[in-house]
C-alpha positions as CSV (number, residue, x, y, z in Angstrom):
1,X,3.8,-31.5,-30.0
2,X,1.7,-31.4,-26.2
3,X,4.0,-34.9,-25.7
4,X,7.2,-33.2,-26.2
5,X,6.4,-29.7,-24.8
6,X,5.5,-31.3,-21.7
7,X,8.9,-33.9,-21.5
8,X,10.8,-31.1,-22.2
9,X,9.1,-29.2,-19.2
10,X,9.5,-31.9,-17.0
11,X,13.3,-32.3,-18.1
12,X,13.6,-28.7,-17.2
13,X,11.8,-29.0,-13.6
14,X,14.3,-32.0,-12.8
15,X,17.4,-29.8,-14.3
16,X,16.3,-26.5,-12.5
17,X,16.9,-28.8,-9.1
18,X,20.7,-29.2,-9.4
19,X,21.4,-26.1,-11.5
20,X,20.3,-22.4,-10.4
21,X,21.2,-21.4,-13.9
22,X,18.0,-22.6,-15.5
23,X,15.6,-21.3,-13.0
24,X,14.2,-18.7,-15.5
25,X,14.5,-21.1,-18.8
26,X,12.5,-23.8,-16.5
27,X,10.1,-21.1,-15.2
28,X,9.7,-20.0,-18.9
29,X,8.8,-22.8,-19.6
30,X,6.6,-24.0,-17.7
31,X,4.4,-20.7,-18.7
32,X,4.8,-22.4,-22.4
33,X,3.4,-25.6,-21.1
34,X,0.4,-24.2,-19.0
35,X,-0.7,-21.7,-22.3
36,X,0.0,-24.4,-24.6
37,X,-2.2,-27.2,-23.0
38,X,-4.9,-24.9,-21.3
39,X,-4.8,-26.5,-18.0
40,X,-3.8,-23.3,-17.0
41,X,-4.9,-20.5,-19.3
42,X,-6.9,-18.3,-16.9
43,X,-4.7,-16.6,-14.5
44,X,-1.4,-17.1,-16.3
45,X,1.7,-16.4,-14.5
46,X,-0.8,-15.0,-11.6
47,X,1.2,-16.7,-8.6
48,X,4.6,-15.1,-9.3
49,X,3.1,-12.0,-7.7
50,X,3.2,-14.4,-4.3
51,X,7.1,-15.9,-5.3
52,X,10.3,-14.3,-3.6
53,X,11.8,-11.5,-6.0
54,X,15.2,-10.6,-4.6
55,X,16.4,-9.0,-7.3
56,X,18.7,-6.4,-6.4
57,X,20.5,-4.1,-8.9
58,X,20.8,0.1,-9.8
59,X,20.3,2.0,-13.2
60,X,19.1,-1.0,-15.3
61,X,17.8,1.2,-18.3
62,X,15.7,0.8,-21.4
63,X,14.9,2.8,-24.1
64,X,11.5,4.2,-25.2
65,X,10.4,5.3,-28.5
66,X,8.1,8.4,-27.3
67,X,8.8,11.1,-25.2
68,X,7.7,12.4,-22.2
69,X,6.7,16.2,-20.8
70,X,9.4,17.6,-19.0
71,X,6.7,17.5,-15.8
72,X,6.1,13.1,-16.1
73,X,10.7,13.7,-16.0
74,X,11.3,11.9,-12.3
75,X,10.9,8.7,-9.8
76,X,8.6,6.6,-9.6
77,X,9.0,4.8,-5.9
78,X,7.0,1.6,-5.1
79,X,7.2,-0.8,-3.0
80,X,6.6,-4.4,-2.8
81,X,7.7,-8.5,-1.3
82,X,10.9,-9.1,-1.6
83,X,12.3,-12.8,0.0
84,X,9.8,-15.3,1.3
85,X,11.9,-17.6,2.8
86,X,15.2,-17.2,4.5
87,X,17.4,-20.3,5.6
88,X,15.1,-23.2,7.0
89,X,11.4,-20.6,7.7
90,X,9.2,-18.8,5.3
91,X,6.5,-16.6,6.1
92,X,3.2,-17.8,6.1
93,X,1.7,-14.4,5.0
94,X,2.7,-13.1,1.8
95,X,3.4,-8.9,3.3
96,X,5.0,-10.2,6.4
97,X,7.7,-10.9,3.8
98,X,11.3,-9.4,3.7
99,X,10.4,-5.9,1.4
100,X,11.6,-3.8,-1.0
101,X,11.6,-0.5,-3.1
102,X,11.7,-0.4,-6.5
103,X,12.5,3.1,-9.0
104,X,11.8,3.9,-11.9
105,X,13.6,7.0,-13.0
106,X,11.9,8.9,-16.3
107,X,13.6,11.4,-18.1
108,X,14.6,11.9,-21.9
109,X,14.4,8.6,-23.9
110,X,14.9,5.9,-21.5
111,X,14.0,4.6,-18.1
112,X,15.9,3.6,-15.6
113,X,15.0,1.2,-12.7
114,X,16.8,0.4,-9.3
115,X,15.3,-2.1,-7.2
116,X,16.6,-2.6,-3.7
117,X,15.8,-5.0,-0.6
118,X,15.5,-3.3,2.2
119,X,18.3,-3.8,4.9
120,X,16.3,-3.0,7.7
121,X,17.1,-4.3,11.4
122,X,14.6,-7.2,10.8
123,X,16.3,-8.1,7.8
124,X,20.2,-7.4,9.1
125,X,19.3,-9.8,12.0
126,X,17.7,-12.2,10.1
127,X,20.5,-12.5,7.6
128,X,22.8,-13.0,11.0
129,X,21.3,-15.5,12.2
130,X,20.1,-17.1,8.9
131,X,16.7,-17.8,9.6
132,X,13.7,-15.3,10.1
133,X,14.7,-13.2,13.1
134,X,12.3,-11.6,16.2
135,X,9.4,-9.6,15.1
136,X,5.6,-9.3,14.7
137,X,4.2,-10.8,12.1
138,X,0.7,-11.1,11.0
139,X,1.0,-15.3,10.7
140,X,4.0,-16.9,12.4
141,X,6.5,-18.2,10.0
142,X,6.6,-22.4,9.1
143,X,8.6,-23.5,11.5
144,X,7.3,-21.5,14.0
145,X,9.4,-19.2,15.8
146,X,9.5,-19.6,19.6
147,X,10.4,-17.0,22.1
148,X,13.0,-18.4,25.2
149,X,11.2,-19.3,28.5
150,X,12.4,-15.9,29.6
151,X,12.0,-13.6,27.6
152,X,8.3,-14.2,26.0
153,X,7.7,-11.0,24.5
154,X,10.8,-11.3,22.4
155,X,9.0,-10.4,19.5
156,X,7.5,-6.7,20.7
157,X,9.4,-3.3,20.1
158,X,12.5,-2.3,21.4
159,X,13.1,-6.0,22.1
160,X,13.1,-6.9,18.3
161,X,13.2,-4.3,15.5
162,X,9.9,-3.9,14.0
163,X,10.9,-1.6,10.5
164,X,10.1,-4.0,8.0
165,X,8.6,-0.5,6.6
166,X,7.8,-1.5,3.0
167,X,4.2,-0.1,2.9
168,X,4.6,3.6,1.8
169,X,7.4,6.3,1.7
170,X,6.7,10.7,1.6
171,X,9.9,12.9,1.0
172,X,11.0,15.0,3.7
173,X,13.9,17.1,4.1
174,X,15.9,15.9,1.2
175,X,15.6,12.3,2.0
176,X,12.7,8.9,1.7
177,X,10.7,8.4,4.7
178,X,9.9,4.0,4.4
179,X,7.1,3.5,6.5
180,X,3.5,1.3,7.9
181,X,0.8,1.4,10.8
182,X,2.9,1.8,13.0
183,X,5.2,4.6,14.6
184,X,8.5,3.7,13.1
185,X,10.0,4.6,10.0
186,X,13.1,4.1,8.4
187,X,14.9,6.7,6.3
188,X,16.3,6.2,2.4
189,X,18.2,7.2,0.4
190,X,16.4,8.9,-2.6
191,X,19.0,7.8,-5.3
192,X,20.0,4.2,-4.5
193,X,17.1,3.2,-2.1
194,X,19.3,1.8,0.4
195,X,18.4,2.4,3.9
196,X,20.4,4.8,5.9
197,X,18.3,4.4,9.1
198,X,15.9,5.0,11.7
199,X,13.9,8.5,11.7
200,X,15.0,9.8,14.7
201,X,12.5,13.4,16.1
202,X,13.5,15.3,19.1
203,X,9.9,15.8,20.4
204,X,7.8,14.3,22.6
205,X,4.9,13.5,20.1
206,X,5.5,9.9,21.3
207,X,5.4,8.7,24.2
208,X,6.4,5.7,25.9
209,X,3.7,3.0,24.5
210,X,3.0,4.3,21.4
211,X,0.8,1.4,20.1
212,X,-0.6,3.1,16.7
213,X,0.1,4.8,13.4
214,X,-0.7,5.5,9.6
215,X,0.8,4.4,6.7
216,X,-0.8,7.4,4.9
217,X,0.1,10.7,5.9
218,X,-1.6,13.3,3.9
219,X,0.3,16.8,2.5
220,X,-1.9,19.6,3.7
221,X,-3.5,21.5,0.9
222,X,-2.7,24.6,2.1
223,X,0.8,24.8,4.3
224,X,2.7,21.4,2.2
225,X,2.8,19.9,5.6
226,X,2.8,16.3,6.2
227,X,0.1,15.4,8.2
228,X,0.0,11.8,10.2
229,X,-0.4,10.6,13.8
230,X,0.5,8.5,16.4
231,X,-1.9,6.5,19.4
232,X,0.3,6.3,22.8
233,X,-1.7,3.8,25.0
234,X,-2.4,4.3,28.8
235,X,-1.7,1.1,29.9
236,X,-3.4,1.7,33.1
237,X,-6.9,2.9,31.8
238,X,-6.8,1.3,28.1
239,X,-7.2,4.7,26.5
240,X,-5.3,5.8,23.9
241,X,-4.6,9.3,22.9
242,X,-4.1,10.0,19.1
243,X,-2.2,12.5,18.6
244,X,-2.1,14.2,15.5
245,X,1.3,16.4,14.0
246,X,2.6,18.1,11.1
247,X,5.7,17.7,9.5
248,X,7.7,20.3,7.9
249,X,11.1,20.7,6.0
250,X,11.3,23.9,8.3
251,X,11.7,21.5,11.0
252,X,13.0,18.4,9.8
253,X,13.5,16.5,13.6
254,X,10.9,17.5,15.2
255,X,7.0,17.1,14.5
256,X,4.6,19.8,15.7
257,X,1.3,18.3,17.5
258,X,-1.8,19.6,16.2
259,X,-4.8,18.1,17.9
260,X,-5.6,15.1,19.9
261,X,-8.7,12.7,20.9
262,X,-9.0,9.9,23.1
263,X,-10.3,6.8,22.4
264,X,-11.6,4.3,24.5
265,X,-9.2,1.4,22.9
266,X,-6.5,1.2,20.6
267,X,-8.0,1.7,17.5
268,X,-6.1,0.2,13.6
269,X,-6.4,3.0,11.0
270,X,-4.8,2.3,7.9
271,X,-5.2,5.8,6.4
272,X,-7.5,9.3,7.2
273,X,-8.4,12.4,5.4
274,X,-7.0,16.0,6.0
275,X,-8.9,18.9,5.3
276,X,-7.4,23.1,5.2
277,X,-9.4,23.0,8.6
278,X,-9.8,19.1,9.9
279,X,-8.3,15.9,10.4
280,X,-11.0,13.4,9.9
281,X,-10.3,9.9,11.7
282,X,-12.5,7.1,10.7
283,X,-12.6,4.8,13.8
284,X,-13.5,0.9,12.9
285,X,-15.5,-0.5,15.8
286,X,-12.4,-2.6,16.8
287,X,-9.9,-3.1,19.2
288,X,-6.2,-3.6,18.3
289,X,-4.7,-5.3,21.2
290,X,-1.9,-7.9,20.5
291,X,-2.2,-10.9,22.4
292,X,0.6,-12.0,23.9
293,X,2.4,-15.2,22.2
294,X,0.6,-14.7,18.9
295,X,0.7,-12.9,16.0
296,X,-0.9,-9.7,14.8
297,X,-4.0,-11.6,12.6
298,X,-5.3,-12.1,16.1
299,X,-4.9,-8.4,17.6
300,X,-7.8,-7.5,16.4
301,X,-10.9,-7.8,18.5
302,X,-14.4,-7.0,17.1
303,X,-16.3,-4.5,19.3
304,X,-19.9,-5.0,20.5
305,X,-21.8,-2.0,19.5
306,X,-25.1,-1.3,21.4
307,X,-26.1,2.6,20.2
308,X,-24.2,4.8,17.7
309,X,-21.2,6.3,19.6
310,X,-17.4,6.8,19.2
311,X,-16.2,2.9,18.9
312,X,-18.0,3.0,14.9
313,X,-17.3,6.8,13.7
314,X,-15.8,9.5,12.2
315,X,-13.6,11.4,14.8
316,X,-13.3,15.5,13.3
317,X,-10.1,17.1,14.9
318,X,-10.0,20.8,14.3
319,X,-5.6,21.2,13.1
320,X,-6.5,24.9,15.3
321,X,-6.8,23.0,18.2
322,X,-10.5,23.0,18.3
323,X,-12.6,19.9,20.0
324,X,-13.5,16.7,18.4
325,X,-16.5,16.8,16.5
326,X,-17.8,12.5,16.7
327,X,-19.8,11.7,13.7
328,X,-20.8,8.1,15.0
329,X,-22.8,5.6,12.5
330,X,-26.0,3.6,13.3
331,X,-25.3,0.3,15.1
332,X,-25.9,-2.2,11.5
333,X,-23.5,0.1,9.5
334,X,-19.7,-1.2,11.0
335,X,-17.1,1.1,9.4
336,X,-14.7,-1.6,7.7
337,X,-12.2,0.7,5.2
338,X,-9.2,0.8,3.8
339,X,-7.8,3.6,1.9
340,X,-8.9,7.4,1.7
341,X,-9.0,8.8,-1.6
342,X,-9.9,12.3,-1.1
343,X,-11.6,14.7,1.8
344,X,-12.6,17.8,1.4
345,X,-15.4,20.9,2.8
346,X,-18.3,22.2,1.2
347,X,-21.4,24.2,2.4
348,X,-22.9,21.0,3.3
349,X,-20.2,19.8,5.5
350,X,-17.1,17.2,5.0
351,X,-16.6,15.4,2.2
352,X,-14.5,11.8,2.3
353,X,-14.2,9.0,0.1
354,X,-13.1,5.2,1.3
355,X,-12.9,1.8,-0.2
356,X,-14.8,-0.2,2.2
357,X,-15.5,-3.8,2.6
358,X,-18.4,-6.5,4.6
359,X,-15.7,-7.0,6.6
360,X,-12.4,-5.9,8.3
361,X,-10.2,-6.5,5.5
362,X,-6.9,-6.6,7.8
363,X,-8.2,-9.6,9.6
364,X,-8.9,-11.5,6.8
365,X,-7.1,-14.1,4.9
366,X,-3.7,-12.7,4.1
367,X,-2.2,-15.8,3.3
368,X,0.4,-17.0,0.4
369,X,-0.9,-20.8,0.7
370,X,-5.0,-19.4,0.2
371,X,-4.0,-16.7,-2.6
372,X,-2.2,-18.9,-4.6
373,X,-5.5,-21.4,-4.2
374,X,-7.5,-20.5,-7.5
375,X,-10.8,-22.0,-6.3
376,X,-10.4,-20.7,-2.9
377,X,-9.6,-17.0,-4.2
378,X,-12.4,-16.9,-6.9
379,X,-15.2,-18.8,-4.4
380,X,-15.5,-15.9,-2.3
381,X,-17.2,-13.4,-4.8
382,X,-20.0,-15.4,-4.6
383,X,-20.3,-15.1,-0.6
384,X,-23.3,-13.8,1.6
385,X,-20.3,-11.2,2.5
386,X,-18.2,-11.1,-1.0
387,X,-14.7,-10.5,-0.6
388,X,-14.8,-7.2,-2.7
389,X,-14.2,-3.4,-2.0
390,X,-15.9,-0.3,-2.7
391,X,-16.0,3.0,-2.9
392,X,-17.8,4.7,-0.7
393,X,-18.4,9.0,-0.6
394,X,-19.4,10.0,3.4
395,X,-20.7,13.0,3.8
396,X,-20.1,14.2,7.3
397,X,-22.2,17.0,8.7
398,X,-20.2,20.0,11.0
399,X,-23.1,21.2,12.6
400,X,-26.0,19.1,14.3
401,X,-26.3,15.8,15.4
402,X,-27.1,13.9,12.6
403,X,-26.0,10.6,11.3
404,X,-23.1,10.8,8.2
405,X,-25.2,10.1,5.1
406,X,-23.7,8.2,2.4
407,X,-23.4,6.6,-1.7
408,X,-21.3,3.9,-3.5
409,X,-19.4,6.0,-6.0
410,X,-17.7,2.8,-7.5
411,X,-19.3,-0.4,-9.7
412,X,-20.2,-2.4,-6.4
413,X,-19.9,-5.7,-8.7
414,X,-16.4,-5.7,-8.3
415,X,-13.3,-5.0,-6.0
416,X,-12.0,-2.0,-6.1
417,X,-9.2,-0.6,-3.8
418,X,-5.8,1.2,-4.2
419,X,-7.5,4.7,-5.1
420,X,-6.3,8.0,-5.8
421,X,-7.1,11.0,-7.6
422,X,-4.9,14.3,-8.7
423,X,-2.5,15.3,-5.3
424,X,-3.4,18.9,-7.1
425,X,-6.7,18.4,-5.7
426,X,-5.8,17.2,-2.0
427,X,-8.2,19.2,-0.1
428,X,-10.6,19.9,-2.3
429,X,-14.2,18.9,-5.0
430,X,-12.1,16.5,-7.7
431,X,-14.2,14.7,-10.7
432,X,-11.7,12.0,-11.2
433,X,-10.1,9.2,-9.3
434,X,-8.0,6.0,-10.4
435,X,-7.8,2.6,-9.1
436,X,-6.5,-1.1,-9.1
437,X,-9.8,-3.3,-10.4
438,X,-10.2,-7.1,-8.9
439,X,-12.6,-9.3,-10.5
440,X,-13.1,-7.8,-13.6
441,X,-15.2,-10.2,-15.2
442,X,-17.3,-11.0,-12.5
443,X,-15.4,-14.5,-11.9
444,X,-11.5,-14.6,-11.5
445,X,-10.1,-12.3,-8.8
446,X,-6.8,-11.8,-11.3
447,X,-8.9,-10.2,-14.0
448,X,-7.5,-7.0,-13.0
449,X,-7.3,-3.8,-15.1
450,X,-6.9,0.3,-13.7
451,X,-10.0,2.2,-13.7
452,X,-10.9,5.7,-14.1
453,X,-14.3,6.9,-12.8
454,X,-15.5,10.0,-13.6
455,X,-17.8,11.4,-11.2
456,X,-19.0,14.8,-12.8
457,X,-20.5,12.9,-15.8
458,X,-23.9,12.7,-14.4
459,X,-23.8,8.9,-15.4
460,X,-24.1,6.0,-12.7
461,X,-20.7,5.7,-11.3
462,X,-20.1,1.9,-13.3
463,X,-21.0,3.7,-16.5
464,X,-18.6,6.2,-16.0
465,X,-15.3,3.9,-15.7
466,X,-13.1,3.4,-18.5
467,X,-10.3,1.4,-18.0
468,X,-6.8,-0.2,-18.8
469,X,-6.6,-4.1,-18.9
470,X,-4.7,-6.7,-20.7
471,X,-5.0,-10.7,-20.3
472,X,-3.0,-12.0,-17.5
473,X,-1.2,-8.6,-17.0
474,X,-1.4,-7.9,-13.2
475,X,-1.1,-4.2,-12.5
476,X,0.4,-2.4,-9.2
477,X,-1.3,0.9,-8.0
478,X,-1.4,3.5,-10.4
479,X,-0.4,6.9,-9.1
480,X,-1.2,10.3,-11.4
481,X,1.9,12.3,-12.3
482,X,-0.2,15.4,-13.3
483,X,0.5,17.9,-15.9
484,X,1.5,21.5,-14.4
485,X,1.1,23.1,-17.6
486,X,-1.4,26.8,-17.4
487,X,-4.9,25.8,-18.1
488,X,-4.3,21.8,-17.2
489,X,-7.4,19.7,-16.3
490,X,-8.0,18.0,-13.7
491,X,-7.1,14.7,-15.8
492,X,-4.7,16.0,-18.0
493,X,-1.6,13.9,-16.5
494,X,0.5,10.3,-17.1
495,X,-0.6,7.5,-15.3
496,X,2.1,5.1,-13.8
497,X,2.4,1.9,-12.8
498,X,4.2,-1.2,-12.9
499,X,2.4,-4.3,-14.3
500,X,3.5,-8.3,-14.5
501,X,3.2,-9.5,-17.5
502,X,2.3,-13.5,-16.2
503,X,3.1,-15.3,-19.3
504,X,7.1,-13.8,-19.8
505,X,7.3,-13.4,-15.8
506,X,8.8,-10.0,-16.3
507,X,7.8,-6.6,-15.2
508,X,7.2,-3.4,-17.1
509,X,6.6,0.2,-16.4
510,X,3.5,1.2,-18.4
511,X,2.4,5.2,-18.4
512,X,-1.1,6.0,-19.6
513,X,-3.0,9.0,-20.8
514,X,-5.0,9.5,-17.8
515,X,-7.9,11.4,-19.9
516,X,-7.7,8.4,-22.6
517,X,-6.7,5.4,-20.5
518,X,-5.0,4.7,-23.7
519,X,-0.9,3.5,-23.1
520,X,1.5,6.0,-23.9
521,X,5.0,4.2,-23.0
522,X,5.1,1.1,-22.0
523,X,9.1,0.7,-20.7
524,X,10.5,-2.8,-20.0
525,X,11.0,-5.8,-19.8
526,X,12.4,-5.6,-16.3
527,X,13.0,-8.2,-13.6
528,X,9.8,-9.3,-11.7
529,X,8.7,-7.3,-9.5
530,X,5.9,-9.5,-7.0
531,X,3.3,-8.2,-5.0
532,X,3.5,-4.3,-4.9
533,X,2.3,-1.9,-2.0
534,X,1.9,1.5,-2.8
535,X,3.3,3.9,-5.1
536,X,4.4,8.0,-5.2
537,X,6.4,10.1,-7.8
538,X,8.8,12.5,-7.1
539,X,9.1,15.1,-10.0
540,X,12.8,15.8,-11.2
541,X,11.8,19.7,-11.0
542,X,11.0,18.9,-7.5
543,X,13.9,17.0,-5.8
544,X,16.2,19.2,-4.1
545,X,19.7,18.6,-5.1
546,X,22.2,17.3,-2.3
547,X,25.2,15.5,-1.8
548,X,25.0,11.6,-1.8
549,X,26.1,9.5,0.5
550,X,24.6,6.5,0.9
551,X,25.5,4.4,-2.3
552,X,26.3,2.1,0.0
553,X,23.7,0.1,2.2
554,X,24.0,0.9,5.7
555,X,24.5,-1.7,8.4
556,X,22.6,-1.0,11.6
557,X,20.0,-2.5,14.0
């Protein structure tokens, strides 16, 4: 049976060469053959999370056998790589590559999805020219890409549009906001995802080299402002001023500055906290300063750090205007993060909880070729400096001089990243927050499951996870669509997120009891989705209605 399994594999492979038709039966099977023999059993179907998945379609439904509170009715947005390759390139690293958006519409007895690539200006000029166009990237593509003679910054903003914006998206004023670190963002259309532009604001927020922005903004607790911020770059001194600003649906073109800092270089933060009172800016002792001729892995430049000061610390805006308040670490504790969960006040001081790493995380190895390495991926758990994330709770005093004090509120044996608690809790004390789980059994980096810790049990934080895992399942963030029913707890809620299931190849939507962990729907198959970034839901109750007009994908550079 192994004899003929495997020549009618290989009979496949050779047919899936001259006809496109039997991609999927071939791919199929080869999942067959690698279960079947166990030359492949542990991480099956793993790699497709790394393949191009163009697939690009509306209001592909399925049914579901249980129902769902009217408050879990609405989208569920994520994003995620799209194409790898265009005409005779492909991108070396795996989120340089062409993205996409994906829905997931819940309501009464089905679920619709939509998934859509992104026809950015990096993408419409690519597609032009048939190849991948001008741009940063974090690795140059293979072939490299070569500016002219005359014109060697051809890949740097306004020269070449940089909106390949497939990291987040907020609503705002009716519409999807698409954006990444940087100050760009694209806007979409909320129903069929297709991109109807560039953000265009009417103040002068930015200025002329703006060098620096979040792919986080934060809703303020208190006034449902947006909160982000932008770094323009003196060119002349090498400061850059950070300029934080609201935005509102009151004012839906122009943002409204709320504090500023200057720091000595430009600085890469990835997300922040927002407090009713502060902004809190957690500064990595780096400097993000794009060389020219190569790509962004090598913009960033390890600082040398001789006494605690600004270049490895937590900057505190006052949003009243107020001074900085510079809450540096000790010289041996470098401030490597990645995502915020939560930030909030208490008598004690500021309150903010980060995945953190040994190492910047953004400089590391990003690459298809070395993820899709199973030796390579799994060796480095066992590193002085292990490739794994935790989370870490800073406590960040208001008044005095002292150093931020600190504790690991995650199980440091494994990675953990992609966190986020109740958005009813932004801004204040929360007992619960869910994440994306790496190394699960303490040996393969695609033993993933979605964790729940619960930090008012009194227990060690590793005994207080529960979790959601399957074998060879590969989960995407999982983002809380909370329960707004009198009297809810702070769990009480429907956890969502998409997961691969690696021996079909196919994706589902999967929603969770987030007190139980336990699955409540699980909606699919649908196509593959690959490597996700990061998800929101928009409630039904919530989305304005307005009239639609961009079924159509707009055309624009």
């Amino acid at each position: 049976q192994a004899v003929l399994l495997q020549q009618s594999v290989t009979s496949l492979a050779i047919e899936c060469r001259t006809s496109p038709a039997m991609m999927a039966l071939g791919r199929a099977a080869a999942l067959a053959w690698a279960a079947f023999s166990g030359a492949a059993a542990e991480d099956v179907g793993y790699n497709l999370l790394f393949e191009t998945a163009a697939d690009d379609f509306s209001n592909q439904c399925v049914s579901i056998s249980k129902g769902l509170p009217s408050w879990a009715h609405g989208d569920f947005v994520i994003g995620s790589v799209g194409l790898q390759e265009l005409g005779d390139r492909h991108f070396v690293g795996y989120l340089d590559a062409f993205g996409k958006y994906n829905k997931f519409q819940l309501k009464d007895g089905q679920v619709c999805a939509t998934y859509r690539m992104m026809r950015s200006g990096f993408y419409n000029e690519s597609v032009k020219a048939n190849t991948i166009g001008p741009g940063l990237l974090f690795y140059e593509t293979e072939p490299p890409r070569q500016c002219p003679f005359y014109n060697p910054i051809c890949n740097l903003p306004p020269l070449a549009p940089n909106d390949n914006t497939f990291v987040n998206t907020f609503m705002h004023d009716g519409q999807l906001l698409s954006l990444t670190d940087s100050p760009y963002m694209l806007t979409l259309d909320p129903e069929s995802l297709n991109v109807t532009g560039t953000k265009k604001w009417s103040d002068k927020v930015s200025g002329l080299a703006a060098v620096a922005g979040s792919a986080h903004p934060v809703k303020h607790p208190k006034t449902d402002e947006f909160i982000d911020f932008v770094g323009n770059q003196n060119f002349l001194t090498g400061t850059v001023d950070i300029a934080v600003y609201g935005m509102s649906d009151d004012q839906p073109n122009e943002r409204l500055a709320k504090a500023s800092v200057e720091m000595s270089s430009p600085p890469y933060m990835h997300s922040f906290g927002v407090t009713e009172r502060h902004a809190v800016l957690p500064r990595m002792p780096m400097k993000f300063g794009l060389p020219l001729g190569k790509p962004m892995s090598a913009a960033f430049q390890e600082l040398e750090l001789t006494k605690p000061g600004p270049d490895n610390a937590f900057h505190i805006l006052p949003l009243d205007g107020g001074g900085p308040i510079v809450r540096p670490l000790p010289v041996d504790d470098r401030l490597y993060y990645i995502h915020q969960a939560n930030t909030y006040e208490n008598e004690s001081g500021i309150i903010i909880d980060l995945t953190v790493a040994n190492f910047n995380v953004f400089s590391g190895d990003l690459t298809t070729k070395d993820e899709l390495n199973k030796t390579l991926r799994d060796s480095c758990y066992h590193d002085t400096k292990p490739c794994i994330n935790w989370v870490r709770r800073f406590l960040l005093p208001l008044k005095g001089d002292g150093f931020p004090t600190s504790e690991v509120i995650s199980d440091p044996t494994v990675k953990t990243d992609f966190v986020r608690v109740n958005k009813l809790y932004h801004g204040r004390k929360h007992c619960f927050y869910w994440g994306v789980q790496w190394f699960s059994d303490h040996k393969n980096k695609a033993a993933m499951a979605i964790v729940k810790y619960d930090l008012c049990s009194g227990r060690p934080p590793a005994e207080s996870k529960t979790q959601w895992a399957r074998p060879h399942w590969y989960p995407s963030e999982a983002v809380l669509a909370p329960s707004t029913e009198p009297g809810a707890a702070e769990d009480d809620g429907m956890l969502l997120f998409t997961a691969l299931d690696g021996t079909s190849g196919k994706t589902w939507l999967i929603v969770v009891d987030a007190k139980t962990m336990e699955s409540h729907v699980e909606a699919g198959p649908f196509p593959r989705v690959a490597f996700t970034t990061h998800g929101e839901f928009y409630p039904a109750s919530a989305q304005a209605p307005r009239e639609r007009t961009a079924h159509q994908a707009v055309a624009y550079v």
